[in-house]
DOPALUM-240378 format. One record per residue (C-alpha): x, y, z; residue in three letters; residue number from 0. Coordinates in Angstrom, 2 decimals. Layout:
residues N
px:py:pz:residuo:num
X:Y:Z:ALA:NUM
...
***
This chain:
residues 156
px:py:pz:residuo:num
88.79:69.94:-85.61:UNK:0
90.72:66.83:-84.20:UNK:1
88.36:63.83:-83.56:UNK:2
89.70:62.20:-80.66:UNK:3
87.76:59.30:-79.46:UNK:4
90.14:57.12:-82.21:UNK:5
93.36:58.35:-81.43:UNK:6
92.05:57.60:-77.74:UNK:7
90.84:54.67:-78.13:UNK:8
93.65:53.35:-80.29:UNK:9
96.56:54.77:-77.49:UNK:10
94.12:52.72:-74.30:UNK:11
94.42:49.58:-76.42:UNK:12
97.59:49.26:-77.71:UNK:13
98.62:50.15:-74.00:UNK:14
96.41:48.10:-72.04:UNK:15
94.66:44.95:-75.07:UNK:16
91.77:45.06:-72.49:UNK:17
88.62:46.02:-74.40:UNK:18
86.80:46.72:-71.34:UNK:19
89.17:48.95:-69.73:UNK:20
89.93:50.81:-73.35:UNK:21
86.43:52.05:-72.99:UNK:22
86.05:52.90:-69.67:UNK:23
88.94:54.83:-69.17:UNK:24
88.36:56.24:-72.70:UNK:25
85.03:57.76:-71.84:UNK:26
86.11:59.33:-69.28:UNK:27
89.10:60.67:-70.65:UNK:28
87.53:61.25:-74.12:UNK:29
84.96:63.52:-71.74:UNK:30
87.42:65.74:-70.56:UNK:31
89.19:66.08:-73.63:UNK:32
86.30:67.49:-75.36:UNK:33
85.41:69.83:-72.40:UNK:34
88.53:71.28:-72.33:UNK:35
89.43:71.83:-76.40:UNK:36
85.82:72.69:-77.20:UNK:37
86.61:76.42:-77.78:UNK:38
90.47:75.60:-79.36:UNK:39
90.97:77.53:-82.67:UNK:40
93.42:74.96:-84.64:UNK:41
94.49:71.73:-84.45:UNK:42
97.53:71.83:-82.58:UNK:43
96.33:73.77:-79.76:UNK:44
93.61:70.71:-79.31:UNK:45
96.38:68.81:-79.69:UNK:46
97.95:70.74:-76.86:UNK:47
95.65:70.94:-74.81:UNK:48
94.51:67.11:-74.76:UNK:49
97.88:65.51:-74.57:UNK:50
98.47:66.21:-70.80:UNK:51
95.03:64.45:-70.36:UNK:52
95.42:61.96:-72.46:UNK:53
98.49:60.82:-70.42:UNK:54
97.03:61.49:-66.88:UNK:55
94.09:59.00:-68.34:UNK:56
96.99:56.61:-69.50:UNK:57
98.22:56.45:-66.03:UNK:58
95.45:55.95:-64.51:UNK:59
95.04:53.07:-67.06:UNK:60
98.08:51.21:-66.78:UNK:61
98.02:51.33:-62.84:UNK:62
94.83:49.26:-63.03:UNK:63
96.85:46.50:-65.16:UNK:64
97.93:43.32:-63.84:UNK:65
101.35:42.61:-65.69:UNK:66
100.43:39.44:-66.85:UNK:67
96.50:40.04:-67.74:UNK:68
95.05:38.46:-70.77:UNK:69
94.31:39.97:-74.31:UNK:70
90.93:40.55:-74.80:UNK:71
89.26:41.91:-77.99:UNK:72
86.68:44.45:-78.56:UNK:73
83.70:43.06:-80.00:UNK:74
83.36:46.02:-82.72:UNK:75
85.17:48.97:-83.43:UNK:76
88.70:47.71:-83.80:UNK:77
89.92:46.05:-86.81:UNK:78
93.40:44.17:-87.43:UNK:79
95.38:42.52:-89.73:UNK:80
94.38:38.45:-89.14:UNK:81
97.66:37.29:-88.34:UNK:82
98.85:39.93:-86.58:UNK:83
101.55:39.25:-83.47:UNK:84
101.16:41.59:-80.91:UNK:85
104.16:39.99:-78.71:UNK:86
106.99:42.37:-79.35:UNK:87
104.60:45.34:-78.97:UNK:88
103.39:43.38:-75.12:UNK:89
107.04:42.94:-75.14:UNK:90
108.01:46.70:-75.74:UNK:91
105.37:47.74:-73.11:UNK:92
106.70:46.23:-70.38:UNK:93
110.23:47.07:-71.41:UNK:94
110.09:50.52:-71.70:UNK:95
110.45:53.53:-70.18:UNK:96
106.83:54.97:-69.60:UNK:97
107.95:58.11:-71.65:UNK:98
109.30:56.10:-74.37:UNK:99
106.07:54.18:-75.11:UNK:100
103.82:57.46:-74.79:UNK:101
106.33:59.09:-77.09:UNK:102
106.22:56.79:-79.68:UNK:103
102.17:56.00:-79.58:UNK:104
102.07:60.00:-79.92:UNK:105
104.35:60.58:-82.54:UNK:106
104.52:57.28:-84.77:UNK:107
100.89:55.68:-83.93:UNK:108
98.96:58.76:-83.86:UNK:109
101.22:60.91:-86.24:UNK:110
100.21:63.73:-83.98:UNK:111
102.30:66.80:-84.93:UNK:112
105.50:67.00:-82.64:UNK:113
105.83:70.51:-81.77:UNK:114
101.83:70.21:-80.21:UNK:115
102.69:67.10:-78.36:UNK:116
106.34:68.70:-77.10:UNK:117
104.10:71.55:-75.93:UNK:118
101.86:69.65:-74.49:UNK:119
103.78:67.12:-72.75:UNK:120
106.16:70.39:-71.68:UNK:121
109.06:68.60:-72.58:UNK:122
111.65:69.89:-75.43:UNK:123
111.51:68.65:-79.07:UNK:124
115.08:67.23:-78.69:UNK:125
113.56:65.05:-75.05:UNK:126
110.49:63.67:-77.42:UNK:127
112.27:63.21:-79.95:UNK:128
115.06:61.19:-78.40:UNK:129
112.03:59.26:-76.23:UNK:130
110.85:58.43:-79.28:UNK:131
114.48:57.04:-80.98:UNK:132
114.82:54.83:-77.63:UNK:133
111.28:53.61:-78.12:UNK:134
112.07:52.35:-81.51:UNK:135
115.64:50.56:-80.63:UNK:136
113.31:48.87:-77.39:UNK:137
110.72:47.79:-80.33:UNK:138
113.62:46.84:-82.61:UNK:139
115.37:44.55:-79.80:UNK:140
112.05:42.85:-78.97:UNK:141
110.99:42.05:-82.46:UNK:142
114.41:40.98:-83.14:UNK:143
113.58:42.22:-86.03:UNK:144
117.30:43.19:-87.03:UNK:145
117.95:39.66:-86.50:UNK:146
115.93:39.31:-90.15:UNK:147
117.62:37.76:-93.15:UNK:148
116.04:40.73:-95.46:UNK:149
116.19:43.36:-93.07:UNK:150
118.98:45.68:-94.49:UNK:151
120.16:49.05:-92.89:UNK:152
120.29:52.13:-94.91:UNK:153
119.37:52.89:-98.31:UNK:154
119.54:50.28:-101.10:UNK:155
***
């Protein structure tokens, strides 16, 4: 069965970079989530099920945000890359639609499968799917990232 306090944990942070609001609202959510998918047969119906409270958590999240509040680090349980830039993805965040960012955290972060997450979400595969293209051109803007010298479209 789907573990979810990672995929949880990783959606709070990369949404919020407040350590100490990651948890909290994780907890909580992470409490529900296990309530409510403790007697689901497969994957995807977990999946299904813990999607709309993974967002409703999210929410909740994000409305406690300042816009401009600092980065702070867990002391233990996340690792990154040491010179990592987190400014397009801040960028991205504040860019995009709310749907966008939840689509792509869902489907390209978490890998989660996309007919669960549709399903869950109640939205077609064609909406995520699309939510998920937009979120990628925001991400691709703010990086400037096709502004590269070796960045090269299509196959080589």
């Amino acid at each position: 069965m789907v573990s979810f306090e990672s995929d949880i944990l990783k959606i709070f942070f990369l949404s919020s970079f407040d350590a100490d609001r990651t948890v909290t609202f994780a907890k909580r959510c992470l409490s529900q989530v296990r309530r409510e998918t403790k007697n689901s047969v497969s994957n995807e119906e977990a999946v299904v099920i813990a999607s709309p409270i993974i967002v409703k958590y999210w929410f909740l999240l994000r409305k406690s945000l300042d816009r401009h509040h600092r980065m702070s680090y867990p002391k233990a349980g996340f690792e990154f890359p040491e010179k990592i830039d987190f400014g397009p993805w801040r960028e991205f965040l504040l860019k995009a639609r709310d749907e966008e960012i939840l689509a792509v955290l869902f489907l390209l972060v978490l890998k989660w499968p996309s007919a669960a997450v549709s399903e869950g979400l109640n939205a077609s595969l064609g909406s995520l799917h699309t939510r998920v293209s937009r979120g990628l051109e925001w991400l691709i803007k703010v990086s400037d990232f096709a502004s590269q010298p070796d960045f090269q479209r299509g196959p080589t």
